[in-house]
Biopython code that builds the backbone (N, CA, C, O; Angstrom):
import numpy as np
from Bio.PDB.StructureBuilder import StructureBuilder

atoms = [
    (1, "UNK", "N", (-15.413, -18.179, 14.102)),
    (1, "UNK", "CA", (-15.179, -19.548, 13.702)),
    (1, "UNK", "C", (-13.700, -19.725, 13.400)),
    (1, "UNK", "O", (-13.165, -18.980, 12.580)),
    (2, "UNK", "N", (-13.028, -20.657, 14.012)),
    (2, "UNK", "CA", (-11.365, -20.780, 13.492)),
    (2, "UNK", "C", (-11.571, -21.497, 12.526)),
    (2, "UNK", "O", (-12.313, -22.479, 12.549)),
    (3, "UNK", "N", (-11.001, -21.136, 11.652)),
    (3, "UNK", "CA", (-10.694, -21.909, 10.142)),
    (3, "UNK", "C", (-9.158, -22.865, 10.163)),
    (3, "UNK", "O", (-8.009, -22.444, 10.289)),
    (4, "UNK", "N", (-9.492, -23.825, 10.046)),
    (4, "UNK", "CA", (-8.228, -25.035, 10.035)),
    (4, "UNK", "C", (-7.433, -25.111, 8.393)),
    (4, "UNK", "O", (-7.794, -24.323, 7.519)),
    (5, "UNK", "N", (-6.666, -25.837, 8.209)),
    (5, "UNK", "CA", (-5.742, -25.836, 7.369)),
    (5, "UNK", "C", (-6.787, -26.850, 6.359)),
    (5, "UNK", "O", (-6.721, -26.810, 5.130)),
    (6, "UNK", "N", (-7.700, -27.705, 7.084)),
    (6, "UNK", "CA", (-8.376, -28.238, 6.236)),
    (6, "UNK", "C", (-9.527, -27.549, 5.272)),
    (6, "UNK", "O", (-9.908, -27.860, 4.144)),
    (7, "UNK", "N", (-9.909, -26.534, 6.128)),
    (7, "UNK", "CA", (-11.056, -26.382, 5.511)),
    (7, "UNK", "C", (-10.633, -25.417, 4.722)),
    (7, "UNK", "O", (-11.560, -25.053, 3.999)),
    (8, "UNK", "N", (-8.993, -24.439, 4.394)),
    (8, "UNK", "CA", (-8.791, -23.554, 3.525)),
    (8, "UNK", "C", (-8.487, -24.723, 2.050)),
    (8, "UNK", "O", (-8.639, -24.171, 0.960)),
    (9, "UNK", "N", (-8.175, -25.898, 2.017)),
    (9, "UNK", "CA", (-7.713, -26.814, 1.423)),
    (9, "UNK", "C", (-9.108, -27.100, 0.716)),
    (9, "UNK", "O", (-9.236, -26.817, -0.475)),
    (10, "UNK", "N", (-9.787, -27.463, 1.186)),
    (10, "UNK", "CA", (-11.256, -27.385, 1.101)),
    (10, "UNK", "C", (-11.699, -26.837, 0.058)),
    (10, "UNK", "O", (-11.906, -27.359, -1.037)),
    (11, "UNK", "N", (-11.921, -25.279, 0.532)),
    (11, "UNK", "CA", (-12.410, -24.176, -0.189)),
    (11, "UNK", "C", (-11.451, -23.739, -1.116)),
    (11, "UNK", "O", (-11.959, -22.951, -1.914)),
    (12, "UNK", "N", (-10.129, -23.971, -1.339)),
    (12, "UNK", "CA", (-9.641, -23.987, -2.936)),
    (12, "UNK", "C", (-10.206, -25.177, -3.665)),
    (12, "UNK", "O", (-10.377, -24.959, -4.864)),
    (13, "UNK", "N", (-10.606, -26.618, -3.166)),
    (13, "UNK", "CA", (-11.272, -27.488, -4.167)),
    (13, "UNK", "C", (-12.689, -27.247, -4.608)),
    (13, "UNK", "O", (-13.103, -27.733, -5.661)),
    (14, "UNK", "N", (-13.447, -26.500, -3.820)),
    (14, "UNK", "CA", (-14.429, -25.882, -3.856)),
    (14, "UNK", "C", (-14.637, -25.032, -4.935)),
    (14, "UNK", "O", (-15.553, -25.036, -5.757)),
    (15, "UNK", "N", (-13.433, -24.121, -4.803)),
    (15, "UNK", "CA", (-13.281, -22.805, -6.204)),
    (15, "UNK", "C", (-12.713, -23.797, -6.947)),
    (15, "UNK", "O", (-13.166, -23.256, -7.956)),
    (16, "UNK", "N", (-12.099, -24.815, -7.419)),
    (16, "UNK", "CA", (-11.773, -25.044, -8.224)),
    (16, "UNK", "C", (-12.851, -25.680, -9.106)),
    (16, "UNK", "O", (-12.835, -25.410, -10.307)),
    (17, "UNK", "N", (-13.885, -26.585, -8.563)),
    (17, "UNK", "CA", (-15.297, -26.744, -9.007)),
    (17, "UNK", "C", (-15.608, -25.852, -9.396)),
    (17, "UNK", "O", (-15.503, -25.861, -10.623)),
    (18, "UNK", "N", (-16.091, -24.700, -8.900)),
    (18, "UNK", "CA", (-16.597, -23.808, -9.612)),
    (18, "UNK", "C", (-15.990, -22.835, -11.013)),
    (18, "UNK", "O", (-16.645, -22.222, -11.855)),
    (19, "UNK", "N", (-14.960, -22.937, -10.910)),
    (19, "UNK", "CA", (-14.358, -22.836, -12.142)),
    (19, "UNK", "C", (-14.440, -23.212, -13.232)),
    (19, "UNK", "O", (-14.631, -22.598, -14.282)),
    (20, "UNK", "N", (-14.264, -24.494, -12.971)),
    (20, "UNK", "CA", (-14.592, -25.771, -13.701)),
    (20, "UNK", "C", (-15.930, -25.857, -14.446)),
    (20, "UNK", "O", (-16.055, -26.047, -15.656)),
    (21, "UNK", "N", (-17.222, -25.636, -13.266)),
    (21, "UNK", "CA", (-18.515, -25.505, -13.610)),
    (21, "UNK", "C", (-18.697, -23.995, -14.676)),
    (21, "UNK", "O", (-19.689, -23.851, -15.391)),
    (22, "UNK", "N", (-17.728, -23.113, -14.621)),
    (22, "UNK", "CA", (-18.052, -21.783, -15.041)),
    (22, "UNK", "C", (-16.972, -21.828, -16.856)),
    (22, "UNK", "O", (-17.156, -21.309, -17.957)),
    (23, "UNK", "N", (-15.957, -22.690, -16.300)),
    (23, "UNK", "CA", (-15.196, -22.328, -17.607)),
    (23, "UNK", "C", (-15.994, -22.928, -19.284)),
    (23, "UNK", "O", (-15.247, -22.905, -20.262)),
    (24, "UNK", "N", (-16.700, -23.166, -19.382)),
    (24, "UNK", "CA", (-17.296, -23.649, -20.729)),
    (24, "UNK", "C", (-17.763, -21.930, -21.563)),
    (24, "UNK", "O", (-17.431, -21.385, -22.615)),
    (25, "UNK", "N", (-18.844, -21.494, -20.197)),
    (25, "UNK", "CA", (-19.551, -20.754, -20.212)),
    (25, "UNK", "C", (-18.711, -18.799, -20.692)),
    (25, "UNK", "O", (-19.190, -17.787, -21.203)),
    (26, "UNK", "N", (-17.462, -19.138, -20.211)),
    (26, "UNK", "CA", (-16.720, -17.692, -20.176)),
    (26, "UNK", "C", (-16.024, -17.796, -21.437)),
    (26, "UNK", "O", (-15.627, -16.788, -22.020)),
    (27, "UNK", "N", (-15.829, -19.156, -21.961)),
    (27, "UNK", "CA", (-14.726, -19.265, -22.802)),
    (27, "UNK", "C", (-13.076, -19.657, -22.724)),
    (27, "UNK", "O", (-12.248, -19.494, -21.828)),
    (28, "UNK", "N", (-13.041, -19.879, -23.233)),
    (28, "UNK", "CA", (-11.529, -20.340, -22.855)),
    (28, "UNK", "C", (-10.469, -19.412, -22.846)),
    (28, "UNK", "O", (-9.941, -19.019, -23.886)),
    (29, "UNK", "N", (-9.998, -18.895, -21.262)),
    (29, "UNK", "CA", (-9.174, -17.997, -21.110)),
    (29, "UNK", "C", (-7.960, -18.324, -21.361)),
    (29, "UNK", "O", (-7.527, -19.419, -21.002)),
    (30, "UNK", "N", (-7.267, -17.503, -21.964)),
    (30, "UNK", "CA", (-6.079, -17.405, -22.324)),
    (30, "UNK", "C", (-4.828, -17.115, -21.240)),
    (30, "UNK", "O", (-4.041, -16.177, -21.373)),
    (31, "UNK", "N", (-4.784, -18.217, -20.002)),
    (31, "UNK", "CA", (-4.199, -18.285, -19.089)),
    (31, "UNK", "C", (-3.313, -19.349, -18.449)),
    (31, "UNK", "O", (-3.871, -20.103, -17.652)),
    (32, "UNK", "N", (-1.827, -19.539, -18.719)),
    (32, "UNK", "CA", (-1.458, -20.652, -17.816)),
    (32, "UNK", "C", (-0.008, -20.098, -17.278)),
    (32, "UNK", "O", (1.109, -19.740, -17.652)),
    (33, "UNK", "N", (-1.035, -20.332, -15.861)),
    (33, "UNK", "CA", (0.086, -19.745, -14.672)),
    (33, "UNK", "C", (0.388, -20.556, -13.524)),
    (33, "UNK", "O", (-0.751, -20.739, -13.095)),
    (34, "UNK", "N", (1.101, -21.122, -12.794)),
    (34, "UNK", "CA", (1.545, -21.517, -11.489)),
    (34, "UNK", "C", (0.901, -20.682, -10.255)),
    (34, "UNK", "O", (0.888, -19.454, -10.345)),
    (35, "UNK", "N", (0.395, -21.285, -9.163)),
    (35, "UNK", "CA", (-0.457, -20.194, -8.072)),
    (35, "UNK", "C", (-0.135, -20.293, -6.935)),
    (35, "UNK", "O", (-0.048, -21.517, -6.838)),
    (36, "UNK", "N", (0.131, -19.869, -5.905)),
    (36, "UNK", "CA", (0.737, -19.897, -5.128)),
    (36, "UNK", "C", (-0.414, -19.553, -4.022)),
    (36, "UNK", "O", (-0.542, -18.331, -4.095)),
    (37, "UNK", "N", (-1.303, -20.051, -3.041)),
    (37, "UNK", "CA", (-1.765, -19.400, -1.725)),
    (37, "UNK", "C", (-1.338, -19.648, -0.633)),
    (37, "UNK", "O", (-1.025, -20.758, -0.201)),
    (38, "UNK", "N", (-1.286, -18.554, -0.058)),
    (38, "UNK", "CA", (-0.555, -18.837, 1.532)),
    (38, "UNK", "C", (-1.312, -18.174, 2.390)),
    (38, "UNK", "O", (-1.648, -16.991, 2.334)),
    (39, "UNK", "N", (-1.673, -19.288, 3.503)),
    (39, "UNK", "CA", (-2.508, -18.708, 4.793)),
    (39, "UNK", "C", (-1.784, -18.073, 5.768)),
    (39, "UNK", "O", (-1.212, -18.999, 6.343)),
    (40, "UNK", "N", (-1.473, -17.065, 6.289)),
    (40, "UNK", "CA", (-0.636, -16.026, 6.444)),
    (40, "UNK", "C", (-1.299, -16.410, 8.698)),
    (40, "UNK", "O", (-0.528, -16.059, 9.591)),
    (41, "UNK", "N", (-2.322, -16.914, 8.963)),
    (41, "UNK", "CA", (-2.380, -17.097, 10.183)),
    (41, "UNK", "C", (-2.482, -18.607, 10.676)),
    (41, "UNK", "O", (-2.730, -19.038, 11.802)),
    (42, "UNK", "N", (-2.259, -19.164, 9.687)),
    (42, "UNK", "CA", (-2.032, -20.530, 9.542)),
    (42, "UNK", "C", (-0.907, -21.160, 9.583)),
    (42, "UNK", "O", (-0.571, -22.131, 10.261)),
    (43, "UNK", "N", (-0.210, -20.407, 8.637)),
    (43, "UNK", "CA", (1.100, -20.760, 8.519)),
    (43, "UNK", "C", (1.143, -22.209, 7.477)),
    (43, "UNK", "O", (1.959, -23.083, 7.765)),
    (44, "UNK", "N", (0.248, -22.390, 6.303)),
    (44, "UNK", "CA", (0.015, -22.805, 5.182)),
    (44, "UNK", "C", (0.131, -22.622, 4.330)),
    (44, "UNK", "O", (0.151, -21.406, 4.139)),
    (45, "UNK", "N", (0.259, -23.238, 3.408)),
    (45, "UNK", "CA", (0.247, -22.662, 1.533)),
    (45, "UNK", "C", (-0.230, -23.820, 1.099)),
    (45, "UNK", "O", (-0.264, -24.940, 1.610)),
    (46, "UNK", "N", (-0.704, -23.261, -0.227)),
    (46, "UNK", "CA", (-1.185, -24.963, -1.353)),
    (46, "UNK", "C", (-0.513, -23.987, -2.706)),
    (46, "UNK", "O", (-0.298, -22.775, -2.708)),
    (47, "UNK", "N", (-0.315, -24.843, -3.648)),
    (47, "UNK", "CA", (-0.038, -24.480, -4.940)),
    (47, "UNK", "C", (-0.738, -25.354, -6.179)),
    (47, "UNK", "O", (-0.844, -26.575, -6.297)),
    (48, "UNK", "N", (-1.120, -24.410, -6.947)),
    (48, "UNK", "CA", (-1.686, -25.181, -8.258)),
    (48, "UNK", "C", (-1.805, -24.805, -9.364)),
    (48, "UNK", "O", (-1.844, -23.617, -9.046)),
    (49, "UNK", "N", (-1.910, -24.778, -10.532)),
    (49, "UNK", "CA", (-1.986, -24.114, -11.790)),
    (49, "UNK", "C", (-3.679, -24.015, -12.106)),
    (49, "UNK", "O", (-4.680, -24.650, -11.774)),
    (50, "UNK", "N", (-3.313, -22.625, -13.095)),
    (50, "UNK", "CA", (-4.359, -21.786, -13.512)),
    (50, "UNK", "C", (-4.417, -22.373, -15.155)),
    (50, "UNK", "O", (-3.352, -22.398, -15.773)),
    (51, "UNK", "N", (-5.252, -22.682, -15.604)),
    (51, "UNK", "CA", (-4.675, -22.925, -16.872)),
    (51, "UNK", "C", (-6.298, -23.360, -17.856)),
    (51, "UNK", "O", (-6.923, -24.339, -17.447)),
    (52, "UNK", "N", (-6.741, -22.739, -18.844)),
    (52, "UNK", "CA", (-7.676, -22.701, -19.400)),
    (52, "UNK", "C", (-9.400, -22.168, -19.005)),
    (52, "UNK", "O", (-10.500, -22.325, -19.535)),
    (53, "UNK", "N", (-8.800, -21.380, -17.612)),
    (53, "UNK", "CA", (-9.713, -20.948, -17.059)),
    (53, "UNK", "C", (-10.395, -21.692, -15.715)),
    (53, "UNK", "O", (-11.401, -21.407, -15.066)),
    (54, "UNK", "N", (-9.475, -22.695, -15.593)),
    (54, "UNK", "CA", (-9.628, -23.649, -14.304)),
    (54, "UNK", "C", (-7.902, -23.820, -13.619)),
    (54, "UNK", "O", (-6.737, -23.602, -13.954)),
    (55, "UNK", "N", (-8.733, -24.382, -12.406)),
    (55, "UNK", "CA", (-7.713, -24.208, -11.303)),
    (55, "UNK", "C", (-7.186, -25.930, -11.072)),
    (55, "UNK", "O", (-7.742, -26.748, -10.339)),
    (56, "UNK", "N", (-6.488, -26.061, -11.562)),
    (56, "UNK", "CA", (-6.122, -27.658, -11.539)),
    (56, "UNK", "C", (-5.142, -28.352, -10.327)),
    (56, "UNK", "O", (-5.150, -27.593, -9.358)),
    (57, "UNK", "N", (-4.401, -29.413, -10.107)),
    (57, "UNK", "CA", (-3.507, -29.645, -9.968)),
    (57, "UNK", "C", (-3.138, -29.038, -8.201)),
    (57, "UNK", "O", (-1.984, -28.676, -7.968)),
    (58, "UNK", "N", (-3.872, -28.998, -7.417)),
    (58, "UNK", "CA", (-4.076, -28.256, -5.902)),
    (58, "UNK", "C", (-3.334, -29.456, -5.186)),
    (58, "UNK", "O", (-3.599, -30.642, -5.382)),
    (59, "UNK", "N", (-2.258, -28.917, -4.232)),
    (59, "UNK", "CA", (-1.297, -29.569, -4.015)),
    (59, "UNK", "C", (-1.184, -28.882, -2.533)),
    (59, "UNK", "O", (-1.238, -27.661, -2.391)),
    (60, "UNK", "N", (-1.056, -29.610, -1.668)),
    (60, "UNK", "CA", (-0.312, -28.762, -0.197)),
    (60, "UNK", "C", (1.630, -28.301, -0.715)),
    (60, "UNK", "O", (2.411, -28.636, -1.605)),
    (61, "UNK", "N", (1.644, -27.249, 0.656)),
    (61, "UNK", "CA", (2.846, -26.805, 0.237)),
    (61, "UNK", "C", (2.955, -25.482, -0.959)),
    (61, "UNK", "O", (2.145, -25.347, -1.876)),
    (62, "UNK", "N", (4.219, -24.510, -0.689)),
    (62, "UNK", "CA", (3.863, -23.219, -1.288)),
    (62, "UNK", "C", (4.954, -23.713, -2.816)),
    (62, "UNK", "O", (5.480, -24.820, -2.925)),
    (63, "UNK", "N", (5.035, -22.953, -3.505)),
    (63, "UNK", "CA", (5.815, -22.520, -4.804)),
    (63, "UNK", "C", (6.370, -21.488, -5.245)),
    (63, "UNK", "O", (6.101, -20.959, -6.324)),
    (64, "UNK", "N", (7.719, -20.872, -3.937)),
    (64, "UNK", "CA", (7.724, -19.921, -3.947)),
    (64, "UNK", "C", (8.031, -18.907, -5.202)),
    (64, "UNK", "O", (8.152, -17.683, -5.138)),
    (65, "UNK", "N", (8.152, -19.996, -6.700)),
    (65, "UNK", "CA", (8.368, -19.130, -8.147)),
    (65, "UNK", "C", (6.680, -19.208, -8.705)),
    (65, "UNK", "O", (6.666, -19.244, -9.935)),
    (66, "UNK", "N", (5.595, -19.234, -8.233)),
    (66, "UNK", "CA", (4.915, -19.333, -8.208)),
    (66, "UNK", "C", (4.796, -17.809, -9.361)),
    (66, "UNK", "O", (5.560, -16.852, -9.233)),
    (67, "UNK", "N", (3.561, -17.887, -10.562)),
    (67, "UNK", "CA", (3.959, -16.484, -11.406)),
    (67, "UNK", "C", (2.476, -15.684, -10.607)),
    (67, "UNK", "O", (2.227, -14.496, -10.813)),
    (68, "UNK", "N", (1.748, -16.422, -9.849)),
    (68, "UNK", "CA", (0.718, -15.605, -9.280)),
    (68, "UNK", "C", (0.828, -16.286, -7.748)),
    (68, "UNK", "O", (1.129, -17.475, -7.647)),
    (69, "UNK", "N", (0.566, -15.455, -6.555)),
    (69, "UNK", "CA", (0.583, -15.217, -5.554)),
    (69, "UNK", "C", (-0.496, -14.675, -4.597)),
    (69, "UNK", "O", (-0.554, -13.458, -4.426)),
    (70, "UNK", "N", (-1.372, -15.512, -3.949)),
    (70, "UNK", "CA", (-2.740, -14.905, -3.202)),
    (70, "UNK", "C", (-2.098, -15.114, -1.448)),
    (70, "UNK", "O", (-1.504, -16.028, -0.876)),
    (71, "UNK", "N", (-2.568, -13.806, -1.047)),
    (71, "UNK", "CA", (-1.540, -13.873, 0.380)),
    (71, "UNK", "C", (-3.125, -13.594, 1.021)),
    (71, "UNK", "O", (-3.710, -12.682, 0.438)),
    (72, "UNK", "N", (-3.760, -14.136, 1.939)),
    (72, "UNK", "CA", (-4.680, -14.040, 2.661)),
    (72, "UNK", "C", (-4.786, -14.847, 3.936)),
    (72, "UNK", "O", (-4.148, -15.899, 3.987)),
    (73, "UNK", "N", (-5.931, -14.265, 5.553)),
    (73, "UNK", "CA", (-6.041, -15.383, 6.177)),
    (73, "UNK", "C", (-6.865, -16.286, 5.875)),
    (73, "UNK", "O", (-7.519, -16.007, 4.870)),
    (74, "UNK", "N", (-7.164, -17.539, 6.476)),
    (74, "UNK", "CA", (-7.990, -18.522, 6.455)),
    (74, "UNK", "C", (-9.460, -17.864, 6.141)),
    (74, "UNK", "O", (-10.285, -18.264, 5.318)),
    (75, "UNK", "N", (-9.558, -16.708, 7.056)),
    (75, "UNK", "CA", (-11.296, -17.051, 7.438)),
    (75, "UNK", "C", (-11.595, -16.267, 5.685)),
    (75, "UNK", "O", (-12.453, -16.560, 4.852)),
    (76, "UNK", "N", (-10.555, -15.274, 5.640)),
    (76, "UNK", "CA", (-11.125, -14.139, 4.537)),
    (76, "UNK", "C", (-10.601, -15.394, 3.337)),
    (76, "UNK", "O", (-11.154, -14.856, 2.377)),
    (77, "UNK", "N", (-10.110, -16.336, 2.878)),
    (77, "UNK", "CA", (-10.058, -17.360, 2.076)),
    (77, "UNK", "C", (-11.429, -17.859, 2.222)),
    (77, "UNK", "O", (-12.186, -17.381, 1.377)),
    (78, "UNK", "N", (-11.702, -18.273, 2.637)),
    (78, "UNK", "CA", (-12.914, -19.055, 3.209)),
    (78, "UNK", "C", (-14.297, -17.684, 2.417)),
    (78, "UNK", "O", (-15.025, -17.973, 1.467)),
    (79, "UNK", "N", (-14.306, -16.656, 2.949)),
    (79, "UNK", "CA", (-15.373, -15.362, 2.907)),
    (79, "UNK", "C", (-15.358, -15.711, 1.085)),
    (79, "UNK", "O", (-16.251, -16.234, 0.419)),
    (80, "UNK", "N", (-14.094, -15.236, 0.666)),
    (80, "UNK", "CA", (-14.118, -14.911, -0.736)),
    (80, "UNK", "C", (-14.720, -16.360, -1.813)),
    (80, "UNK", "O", (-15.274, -16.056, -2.869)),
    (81, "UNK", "N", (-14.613, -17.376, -1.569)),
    (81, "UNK", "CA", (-14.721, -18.600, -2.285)),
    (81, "UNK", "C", (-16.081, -18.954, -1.830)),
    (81, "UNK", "O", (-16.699, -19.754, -2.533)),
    (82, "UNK", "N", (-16.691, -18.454, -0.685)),
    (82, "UNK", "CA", (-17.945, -18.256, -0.503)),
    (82, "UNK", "C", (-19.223, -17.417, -1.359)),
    (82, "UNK", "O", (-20.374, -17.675, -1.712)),
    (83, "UNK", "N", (-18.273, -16.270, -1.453)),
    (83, "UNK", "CA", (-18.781, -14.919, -2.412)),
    (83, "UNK", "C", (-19.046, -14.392, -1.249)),
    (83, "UNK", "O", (-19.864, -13.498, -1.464)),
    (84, "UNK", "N", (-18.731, -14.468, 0.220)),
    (84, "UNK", "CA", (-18.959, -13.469, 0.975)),
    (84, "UNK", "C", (-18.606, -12.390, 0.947)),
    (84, "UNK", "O", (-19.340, -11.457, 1.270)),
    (85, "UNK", "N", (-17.010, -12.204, 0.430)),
    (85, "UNK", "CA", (-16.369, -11.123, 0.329)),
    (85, "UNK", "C", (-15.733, -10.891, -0.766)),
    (85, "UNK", "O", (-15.024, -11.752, -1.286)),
    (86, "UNK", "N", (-15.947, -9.339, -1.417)),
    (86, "UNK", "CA", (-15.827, -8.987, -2.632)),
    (86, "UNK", "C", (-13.920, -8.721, -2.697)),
    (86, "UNK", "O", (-13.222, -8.213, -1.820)),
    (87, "UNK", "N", (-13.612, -9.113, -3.660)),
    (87, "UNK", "CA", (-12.036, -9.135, -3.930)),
    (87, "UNK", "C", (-12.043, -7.983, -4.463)),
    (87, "UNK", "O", (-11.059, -7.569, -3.850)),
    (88, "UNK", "N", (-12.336, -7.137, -5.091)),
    (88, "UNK", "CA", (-11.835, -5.688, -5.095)),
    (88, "UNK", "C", (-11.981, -4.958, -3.642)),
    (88, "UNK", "O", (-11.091, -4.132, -3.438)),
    (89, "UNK", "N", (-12.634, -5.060, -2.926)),
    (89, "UNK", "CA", (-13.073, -4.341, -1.442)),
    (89, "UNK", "C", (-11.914, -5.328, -0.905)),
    (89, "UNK", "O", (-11.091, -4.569, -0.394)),
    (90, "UNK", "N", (-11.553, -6.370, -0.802)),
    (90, "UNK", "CA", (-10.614, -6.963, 0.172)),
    (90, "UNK", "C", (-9.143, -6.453, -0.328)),
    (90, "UNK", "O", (-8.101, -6.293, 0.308)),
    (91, "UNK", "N", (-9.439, -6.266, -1.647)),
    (91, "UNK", "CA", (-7.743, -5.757, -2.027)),
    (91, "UNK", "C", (-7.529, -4.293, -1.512)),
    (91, "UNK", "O", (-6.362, -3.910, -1.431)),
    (92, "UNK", "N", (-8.426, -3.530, -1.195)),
    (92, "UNK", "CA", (-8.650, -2.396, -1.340)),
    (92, "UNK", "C", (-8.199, -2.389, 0.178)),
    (92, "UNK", "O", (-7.118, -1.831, 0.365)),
    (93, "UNK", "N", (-8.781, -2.869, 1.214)),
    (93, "UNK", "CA", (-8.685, -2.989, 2.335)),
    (93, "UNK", "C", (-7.251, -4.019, 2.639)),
    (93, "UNK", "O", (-6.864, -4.260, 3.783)),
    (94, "UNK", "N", (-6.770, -4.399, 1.750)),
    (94, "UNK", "CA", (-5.635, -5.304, 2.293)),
    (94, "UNK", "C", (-6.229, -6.391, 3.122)),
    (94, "UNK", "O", (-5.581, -6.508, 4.162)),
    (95, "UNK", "N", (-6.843, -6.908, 3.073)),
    (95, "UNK", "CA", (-7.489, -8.561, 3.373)),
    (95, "UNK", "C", (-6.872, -9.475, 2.773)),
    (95, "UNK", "O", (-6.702, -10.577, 3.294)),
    (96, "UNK", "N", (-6.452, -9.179, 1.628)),
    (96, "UNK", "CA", (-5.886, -10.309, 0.415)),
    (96, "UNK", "C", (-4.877, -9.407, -0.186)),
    (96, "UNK", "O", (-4.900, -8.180, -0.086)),
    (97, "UNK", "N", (-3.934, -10.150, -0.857)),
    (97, "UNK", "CA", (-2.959, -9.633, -1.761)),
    (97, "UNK", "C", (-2.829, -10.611, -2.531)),
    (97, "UNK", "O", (-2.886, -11.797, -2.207)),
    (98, "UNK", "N", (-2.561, -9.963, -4.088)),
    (98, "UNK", "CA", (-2.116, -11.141, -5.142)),
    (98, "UNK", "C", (-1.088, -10.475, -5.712)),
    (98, "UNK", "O", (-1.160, -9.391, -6.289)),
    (99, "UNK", "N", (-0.237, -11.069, -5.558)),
    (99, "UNK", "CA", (1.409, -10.825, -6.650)),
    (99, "UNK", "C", (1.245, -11.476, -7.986)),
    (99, "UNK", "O", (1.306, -12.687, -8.201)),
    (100, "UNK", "N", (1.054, -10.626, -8.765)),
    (100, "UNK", "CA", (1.196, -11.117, -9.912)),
    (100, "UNK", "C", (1.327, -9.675, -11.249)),
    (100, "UNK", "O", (1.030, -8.486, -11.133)),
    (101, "UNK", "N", (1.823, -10.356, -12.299)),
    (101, "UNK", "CA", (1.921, -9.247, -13.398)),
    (101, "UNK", "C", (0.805, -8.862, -13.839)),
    (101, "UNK", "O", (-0.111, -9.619, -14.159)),
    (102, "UNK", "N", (0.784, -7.358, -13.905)),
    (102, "UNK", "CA", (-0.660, -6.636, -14.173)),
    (102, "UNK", "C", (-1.326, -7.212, -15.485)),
    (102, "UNK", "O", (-2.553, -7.129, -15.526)),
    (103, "UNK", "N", (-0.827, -7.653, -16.313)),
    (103, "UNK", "CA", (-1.675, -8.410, -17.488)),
    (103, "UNK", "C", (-2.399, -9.434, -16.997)),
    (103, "UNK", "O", (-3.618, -9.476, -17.167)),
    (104, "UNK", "N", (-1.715, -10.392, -16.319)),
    (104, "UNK", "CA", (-2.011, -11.454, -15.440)),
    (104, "UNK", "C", (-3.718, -10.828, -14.410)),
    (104, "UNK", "O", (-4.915, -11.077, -14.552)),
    (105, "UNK", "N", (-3.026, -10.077, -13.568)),
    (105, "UNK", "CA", (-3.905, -9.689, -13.016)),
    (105, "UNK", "C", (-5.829, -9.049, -13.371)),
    (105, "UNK", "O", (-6.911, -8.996, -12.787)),
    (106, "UNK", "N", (-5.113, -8.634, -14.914)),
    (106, "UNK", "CA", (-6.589, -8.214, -15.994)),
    (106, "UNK", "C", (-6.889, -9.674, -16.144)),
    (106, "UNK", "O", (-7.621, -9.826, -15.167)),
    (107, "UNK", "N", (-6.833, -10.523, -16.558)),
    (107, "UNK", "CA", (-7.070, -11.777, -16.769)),
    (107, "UNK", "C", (-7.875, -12.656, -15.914)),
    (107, "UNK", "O", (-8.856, -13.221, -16.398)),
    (108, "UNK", "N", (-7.561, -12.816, -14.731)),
    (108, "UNK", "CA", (-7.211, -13.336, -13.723)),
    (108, "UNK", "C", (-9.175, -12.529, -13.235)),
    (108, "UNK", "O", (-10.137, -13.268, -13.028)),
    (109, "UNK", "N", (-9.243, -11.164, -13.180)),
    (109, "UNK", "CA", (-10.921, -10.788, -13.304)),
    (109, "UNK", "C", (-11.814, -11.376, -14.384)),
    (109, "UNK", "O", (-12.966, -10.949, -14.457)),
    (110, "UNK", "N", (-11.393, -12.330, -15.243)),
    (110, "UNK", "CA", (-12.366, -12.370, -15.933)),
    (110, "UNK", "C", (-12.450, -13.793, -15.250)),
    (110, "UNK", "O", (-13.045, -14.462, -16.095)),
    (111, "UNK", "N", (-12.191, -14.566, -14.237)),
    (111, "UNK", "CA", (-12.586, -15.600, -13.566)),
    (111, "UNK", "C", (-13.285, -15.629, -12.622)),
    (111, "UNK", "O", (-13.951, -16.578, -12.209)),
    (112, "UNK", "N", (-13.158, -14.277, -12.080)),
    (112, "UNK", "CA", (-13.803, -13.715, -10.544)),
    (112, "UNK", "C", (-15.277, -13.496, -10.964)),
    (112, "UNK", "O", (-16.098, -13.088, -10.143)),
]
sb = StructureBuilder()
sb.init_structure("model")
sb.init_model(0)
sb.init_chain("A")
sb.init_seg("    ")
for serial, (resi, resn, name, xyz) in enumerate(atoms, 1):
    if name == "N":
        sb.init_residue(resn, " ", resi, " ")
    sb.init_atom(name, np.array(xyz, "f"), 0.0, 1.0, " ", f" {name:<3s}", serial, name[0])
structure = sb.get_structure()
């Protein structure tokens, strides 16, 4: 299936619902960061902030001071926001990359 620029746009508003739907329930994380994704076979990015345990503010266009960074293609964007594909196995395998500071990064699992 080719994945378009729309439908990765999509599936970050998608996760961001679900965030949304999940953040009451986890508590209020102690998180506010700038985000940066870039579709790496697309040749896309969106940017948006992380901030109370939701993903707000989803914007086309990258941020390259962005303090967190998700480098993936379309389809495996698409897999993960699905729950098709597990983000420790995709990091593991290099499917995805996230730049970000390892505190950040502990954090950042308690959303996943």
């Amino acid at each position: 299936m080719a994945t378009t620029v729309d439908d990765c746009r999509q599936a970050l508003h998608d996760l961001a619902a679900k965030l949304d739907a999940n953040a009451e329930a986890r508590g209020k994380l102690d998180l506010d960061r700038t985000l940066a994704c870039r579709i790496t076979d697309l040749g896309a990015a969106f940017h948006g902030r992380i901030t109370g345990g939701r993903l707000v503010d989803i914007a086309d266009g990258d941020d390259p001071k962005a303090k967190i960074a998700l480098v993936t293609t379309g389809d495996n964007l698409l897999a993960l926001v699905r729950g098709e594909l597990d983000i420790t196995r995709a990091l593991a395998a290099r499917q995805i990359s996230i730049k970000a500071n390892p505190f950040d990064l502990l954090k950042l699992r308690k959303l996943l």
